[in-house]
Structure formats: C-alpha cells, structure tokens
Backbone bond lengths (Angstrom), bond angles and torsions (degrees), N, CA, C in turn:
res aa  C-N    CA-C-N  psi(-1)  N-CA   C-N-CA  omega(-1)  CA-C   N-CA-C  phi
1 X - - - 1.452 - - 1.529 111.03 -
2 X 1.669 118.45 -32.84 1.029 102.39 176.50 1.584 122.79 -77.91
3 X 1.327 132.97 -0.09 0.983 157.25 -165.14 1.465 99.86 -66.78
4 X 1.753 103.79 -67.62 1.605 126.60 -166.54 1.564 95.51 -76.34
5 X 1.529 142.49 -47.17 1.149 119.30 -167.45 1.802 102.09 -83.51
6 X 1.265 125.71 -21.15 1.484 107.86 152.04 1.572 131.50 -49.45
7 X 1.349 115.96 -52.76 1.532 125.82 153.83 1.603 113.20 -34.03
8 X 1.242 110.00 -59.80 1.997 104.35 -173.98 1.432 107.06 -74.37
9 X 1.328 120.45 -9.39 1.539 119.20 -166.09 2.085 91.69 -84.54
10 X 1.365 108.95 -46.43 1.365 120.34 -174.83 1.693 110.37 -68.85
11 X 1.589 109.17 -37.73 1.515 128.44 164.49 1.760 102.56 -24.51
12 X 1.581 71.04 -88.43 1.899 100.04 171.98 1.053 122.66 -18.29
13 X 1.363 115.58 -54.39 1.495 137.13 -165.00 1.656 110.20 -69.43
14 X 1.399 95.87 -80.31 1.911 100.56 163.70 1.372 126.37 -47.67
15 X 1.528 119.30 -20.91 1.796 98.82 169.61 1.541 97.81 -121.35
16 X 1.299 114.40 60.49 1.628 128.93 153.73 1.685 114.73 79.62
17 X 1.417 124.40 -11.23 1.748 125.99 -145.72 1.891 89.73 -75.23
18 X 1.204 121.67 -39.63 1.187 119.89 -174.53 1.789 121.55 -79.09
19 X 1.257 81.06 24.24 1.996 86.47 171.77 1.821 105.86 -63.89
20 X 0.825 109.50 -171.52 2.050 108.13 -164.61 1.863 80.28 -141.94
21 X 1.844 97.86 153.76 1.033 114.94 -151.06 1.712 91.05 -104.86
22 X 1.469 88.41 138.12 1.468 84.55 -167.58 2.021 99.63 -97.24
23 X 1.505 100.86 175.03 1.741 88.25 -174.31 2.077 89.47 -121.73
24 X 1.705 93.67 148.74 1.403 112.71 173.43 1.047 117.79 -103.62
25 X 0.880 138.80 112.96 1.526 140.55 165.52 1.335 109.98 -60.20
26 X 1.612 149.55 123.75 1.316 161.07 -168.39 1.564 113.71 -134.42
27 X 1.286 115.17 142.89 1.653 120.69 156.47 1.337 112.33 -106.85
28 X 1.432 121.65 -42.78 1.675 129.41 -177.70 1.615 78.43 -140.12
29 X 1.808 85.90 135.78 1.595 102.00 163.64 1.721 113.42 -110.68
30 X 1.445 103.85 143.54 1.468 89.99 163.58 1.539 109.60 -119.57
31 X 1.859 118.19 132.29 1.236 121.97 -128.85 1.701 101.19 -95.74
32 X 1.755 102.85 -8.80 1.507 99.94 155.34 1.229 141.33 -74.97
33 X 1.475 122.38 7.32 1.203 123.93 -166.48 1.783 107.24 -126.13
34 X 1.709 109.00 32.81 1.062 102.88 -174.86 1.317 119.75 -86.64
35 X 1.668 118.09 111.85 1.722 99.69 -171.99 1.815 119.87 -83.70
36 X 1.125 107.09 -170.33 1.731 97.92 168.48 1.517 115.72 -111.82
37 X 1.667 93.67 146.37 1.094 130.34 -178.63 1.645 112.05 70.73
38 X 1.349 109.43 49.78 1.419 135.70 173.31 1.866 109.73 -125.08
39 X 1.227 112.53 127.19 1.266 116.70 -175.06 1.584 98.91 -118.27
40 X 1.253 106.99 108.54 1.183 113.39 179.39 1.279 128.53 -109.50
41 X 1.419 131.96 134.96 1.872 143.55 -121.73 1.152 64.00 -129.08
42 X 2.041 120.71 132.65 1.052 116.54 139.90 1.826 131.51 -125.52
43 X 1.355 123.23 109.16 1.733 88.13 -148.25 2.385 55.50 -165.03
44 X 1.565 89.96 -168.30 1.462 115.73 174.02 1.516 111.36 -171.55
45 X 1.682 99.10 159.50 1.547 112.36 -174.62 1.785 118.10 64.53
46 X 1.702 101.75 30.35 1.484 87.64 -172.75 1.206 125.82 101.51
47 X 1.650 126.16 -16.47 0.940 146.61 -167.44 1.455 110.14 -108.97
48 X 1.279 121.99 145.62 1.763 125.98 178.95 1.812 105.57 -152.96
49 X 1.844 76.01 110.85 1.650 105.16 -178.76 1.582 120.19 -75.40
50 X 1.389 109.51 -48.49 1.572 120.26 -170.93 1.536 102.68 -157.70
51 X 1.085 99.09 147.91 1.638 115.69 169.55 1.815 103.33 -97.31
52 X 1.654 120.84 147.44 1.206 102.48 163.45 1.629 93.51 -152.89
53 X 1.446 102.24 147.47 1.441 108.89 153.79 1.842 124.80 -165.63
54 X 0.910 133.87 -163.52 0.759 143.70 176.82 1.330 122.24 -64.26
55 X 1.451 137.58 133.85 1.244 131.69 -174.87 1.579 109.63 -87.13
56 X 1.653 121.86 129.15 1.485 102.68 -150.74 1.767 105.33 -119.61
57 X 1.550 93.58 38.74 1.412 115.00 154.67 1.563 134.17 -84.18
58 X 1.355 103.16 1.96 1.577 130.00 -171.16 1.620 109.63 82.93
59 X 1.221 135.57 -1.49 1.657 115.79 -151.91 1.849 97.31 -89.15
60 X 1.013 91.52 -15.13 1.883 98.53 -179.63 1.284 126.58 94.05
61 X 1.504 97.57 7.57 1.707 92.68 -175.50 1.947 105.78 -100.71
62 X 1.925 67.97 152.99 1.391 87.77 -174.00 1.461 113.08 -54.62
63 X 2.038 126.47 163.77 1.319 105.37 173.08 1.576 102.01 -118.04
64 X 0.997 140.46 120.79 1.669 118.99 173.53 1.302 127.00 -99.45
65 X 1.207 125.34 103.31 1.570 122.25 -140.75 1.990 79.50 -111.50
66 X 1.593 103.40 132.96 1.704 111.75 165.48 1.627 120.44 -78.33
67 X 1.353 120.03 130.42 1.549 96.53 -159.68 1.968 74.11 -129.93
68 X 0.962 127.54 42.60 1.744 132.26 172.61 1.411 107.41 -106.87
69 X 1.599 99.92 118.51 1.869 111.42 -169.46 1.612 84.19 -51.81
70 X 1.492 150.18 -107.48 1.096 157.88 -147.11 1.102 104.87 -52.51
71 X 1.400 155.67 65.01 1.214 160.90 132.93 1.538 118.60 -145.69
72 X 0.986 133.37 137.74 1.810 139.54 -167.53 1.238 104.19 -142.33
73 X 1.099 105.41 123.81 1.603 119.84 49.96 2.164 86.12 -108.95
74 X 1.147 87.25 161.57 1.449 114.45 171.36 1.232 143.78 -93.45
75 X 1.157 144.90 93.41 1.959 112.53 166.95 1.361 107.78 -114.86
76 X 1.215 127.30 158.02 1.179 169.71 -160.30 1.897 103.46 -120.01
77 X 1.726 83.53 142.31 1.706 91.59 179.99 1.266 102.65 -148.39
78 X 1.337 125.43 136.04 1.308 134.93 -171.23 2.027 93.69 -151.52
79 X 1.388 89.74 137.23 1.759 118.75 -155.69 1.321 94.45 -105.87
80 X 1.719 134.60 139.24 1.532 126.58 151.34 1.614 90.56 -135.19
81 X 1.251 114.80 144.74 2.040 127.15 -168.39 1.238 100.09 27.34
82 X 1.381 129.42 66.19 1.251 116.33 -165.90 1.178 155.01 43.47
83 X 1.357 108.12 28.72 1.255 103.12 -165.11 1.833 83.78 -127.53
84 X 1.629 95.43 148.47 1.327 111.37 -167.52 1.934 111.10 -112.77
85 X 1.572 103.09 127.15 0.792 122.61 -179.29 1.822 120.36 -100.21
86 X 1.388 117.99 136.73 1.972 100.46 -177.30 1.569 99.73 -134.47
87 X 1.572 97.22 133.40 1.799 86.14 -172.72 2.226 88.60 -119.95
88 X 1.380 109.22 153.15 1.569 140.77 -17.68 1.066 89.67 -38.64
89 X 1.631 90.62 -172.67 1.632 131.26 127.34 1.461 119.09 -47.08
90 X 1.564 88.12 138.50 1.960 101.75 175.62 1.042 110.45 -83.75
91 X 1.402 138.48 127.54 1.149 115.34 172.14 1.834 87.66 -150.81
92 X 2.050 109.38 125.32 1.043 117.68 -156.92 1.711 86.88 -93.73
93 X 1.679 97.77 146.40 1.499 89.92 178.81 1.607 102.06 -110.94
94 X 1.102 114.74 33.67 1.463 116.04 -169.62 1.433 117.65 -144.30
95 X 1.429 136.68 160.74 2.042 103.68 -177.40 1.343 100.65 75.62
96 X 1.806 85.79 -154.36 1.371 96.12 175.80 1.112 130.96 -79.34
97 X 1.275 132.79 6.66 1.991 145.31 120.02 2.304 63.64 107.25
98 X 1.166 135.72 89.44 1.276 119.21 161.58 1.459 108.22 -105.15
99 X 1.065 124.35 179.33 1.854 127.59 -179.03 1.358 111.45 -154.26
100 X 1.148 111.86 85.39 1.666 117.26 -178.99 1.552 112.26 -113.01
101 X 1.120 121.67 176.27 1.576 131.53 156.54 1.816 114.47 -112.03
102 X 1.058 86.81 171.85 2.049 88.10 -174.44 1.672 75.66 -119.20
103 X 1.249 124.13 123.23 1.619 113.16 170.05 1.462 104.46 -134.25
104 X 1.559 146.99 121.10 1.299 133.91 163.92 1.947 93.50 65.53
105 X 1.194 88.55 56.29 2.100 84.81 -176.89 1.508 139.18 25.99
106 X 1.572 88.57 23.02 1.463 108.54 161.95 0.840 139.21 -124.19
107 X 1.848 144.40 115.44 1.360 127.52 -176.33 1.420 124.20 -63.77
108 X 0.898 96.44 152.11 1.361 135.77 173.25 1.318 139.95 -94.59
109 X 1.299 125.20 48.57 1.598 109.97 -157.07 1.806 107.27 -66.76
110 X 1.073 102.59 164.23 1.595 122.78 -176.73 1.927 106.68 -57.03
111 X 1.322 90.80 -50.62 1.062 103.78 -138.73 2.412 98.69 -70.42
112 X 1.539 81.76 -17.84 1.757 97.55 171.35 0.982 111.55 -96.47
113 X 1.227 140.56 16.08 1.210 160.20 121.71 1.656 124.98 -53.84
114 X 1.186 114.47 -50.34 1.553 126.32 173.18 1.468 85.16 -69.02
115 X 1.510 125.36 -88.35 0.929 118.39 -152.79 1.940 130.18 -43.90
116 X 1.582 104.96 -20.12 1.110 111.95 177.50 1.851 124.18 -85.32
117 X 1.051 89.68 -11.48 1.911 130.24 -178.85 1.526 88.90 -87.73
118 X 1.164 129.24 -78.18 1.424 126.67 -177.13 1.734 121.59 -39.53
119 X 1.471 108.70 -37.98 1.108 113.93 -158.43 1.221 112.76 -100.01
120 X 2.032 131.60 21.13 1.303 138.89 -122.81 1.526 80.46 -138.27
C-alpha cells in the first residue's frame, strides 16, 4: 500500500494537483469569484472575520470557515514561507460531507491519514 500511495503522491505532483494554497487578503468578498486552492482572509484594519475557499474535493462548494475568537466553532491560521495552515479539521457535514486539513498549504484528506495509520 505504501507503494501505490507513493505513486499517487508523485501522480499528483507531475500533473499539477499538489500546487500549495496560496492566501488572499480581502475587505469585501464577492463569493463568485472563488478560485481553487486560494485561501482567502476576509476581515480589515487588522482584523480577520472569515476564511473562505473552495472545497478541494471538486464539488464546488464554497467553504466559510469563522476565524472570530467570540464566535464557534473556530479556526485558526498560522503561515510558514507562506504557506497557510487552518486548525481544526474541515470536515463538511453536508454535500459531499468531505474531511480534510489545510496543513503547510496542502490538503490533507482524513481518510489518507487512516489509511496511512492503518498500514504502520
């Protein structure tokens, strides 16, 4: 098994899927123009209201993650060379119900996670 998820990781790699998510800085968003693998900050003056992006399971829906200490659920984002990290885990309970992490501007789904946990 580790064989084949080394293979899709290199897959990935050569026809572009593993590009890293870049972050937008926003004051007013407009919610049609969300592209993928853009994490976009939307808040002003220092302030950060919502995270949003694209769900990067293909189905197209938008994600709107609350990033305001006094309101919950929460996530949190912390950046290294740019690359943007969001803690929890997303995990949509609606749709295509997906469960990933944003880690080092790369997803993460859950489920390659179990499987790599399983196979240890």
């Amino acid at each position: 098994m580790k064989i084949v998820n080394t293979f899709v990781r290199w897959l990935r790699n050569k026809i572009g899927f593993d590009e890293y998510f870049k972050i937008v800085s926003v004051q007013s968003f407009n919610p049609k123009s969300v592209k993928d693998k853009v994490l976009y900050v939307v808040g002003e003056n220092g302030y950060q209201w919502y995270f949003i992006l694209k769900c990067p399971c293909g189905c197209g829906a938008k994600i709107y993650l609350n990033c305001q200490e006094d309101v919950h659920p929460r996530w949190e984002m912390t950046v290294k060379k740019k690359r943007p990290s969001l803690s929890p885990s997303i995990w949509r309970l609606k749709g295509c119900k997906s469960h990933f992490w944003l880690n080092s501007g790369r997803i993460v789904w859950y489920r390659e996670l179990e499987e790599n946990y399983d196979n240890t």
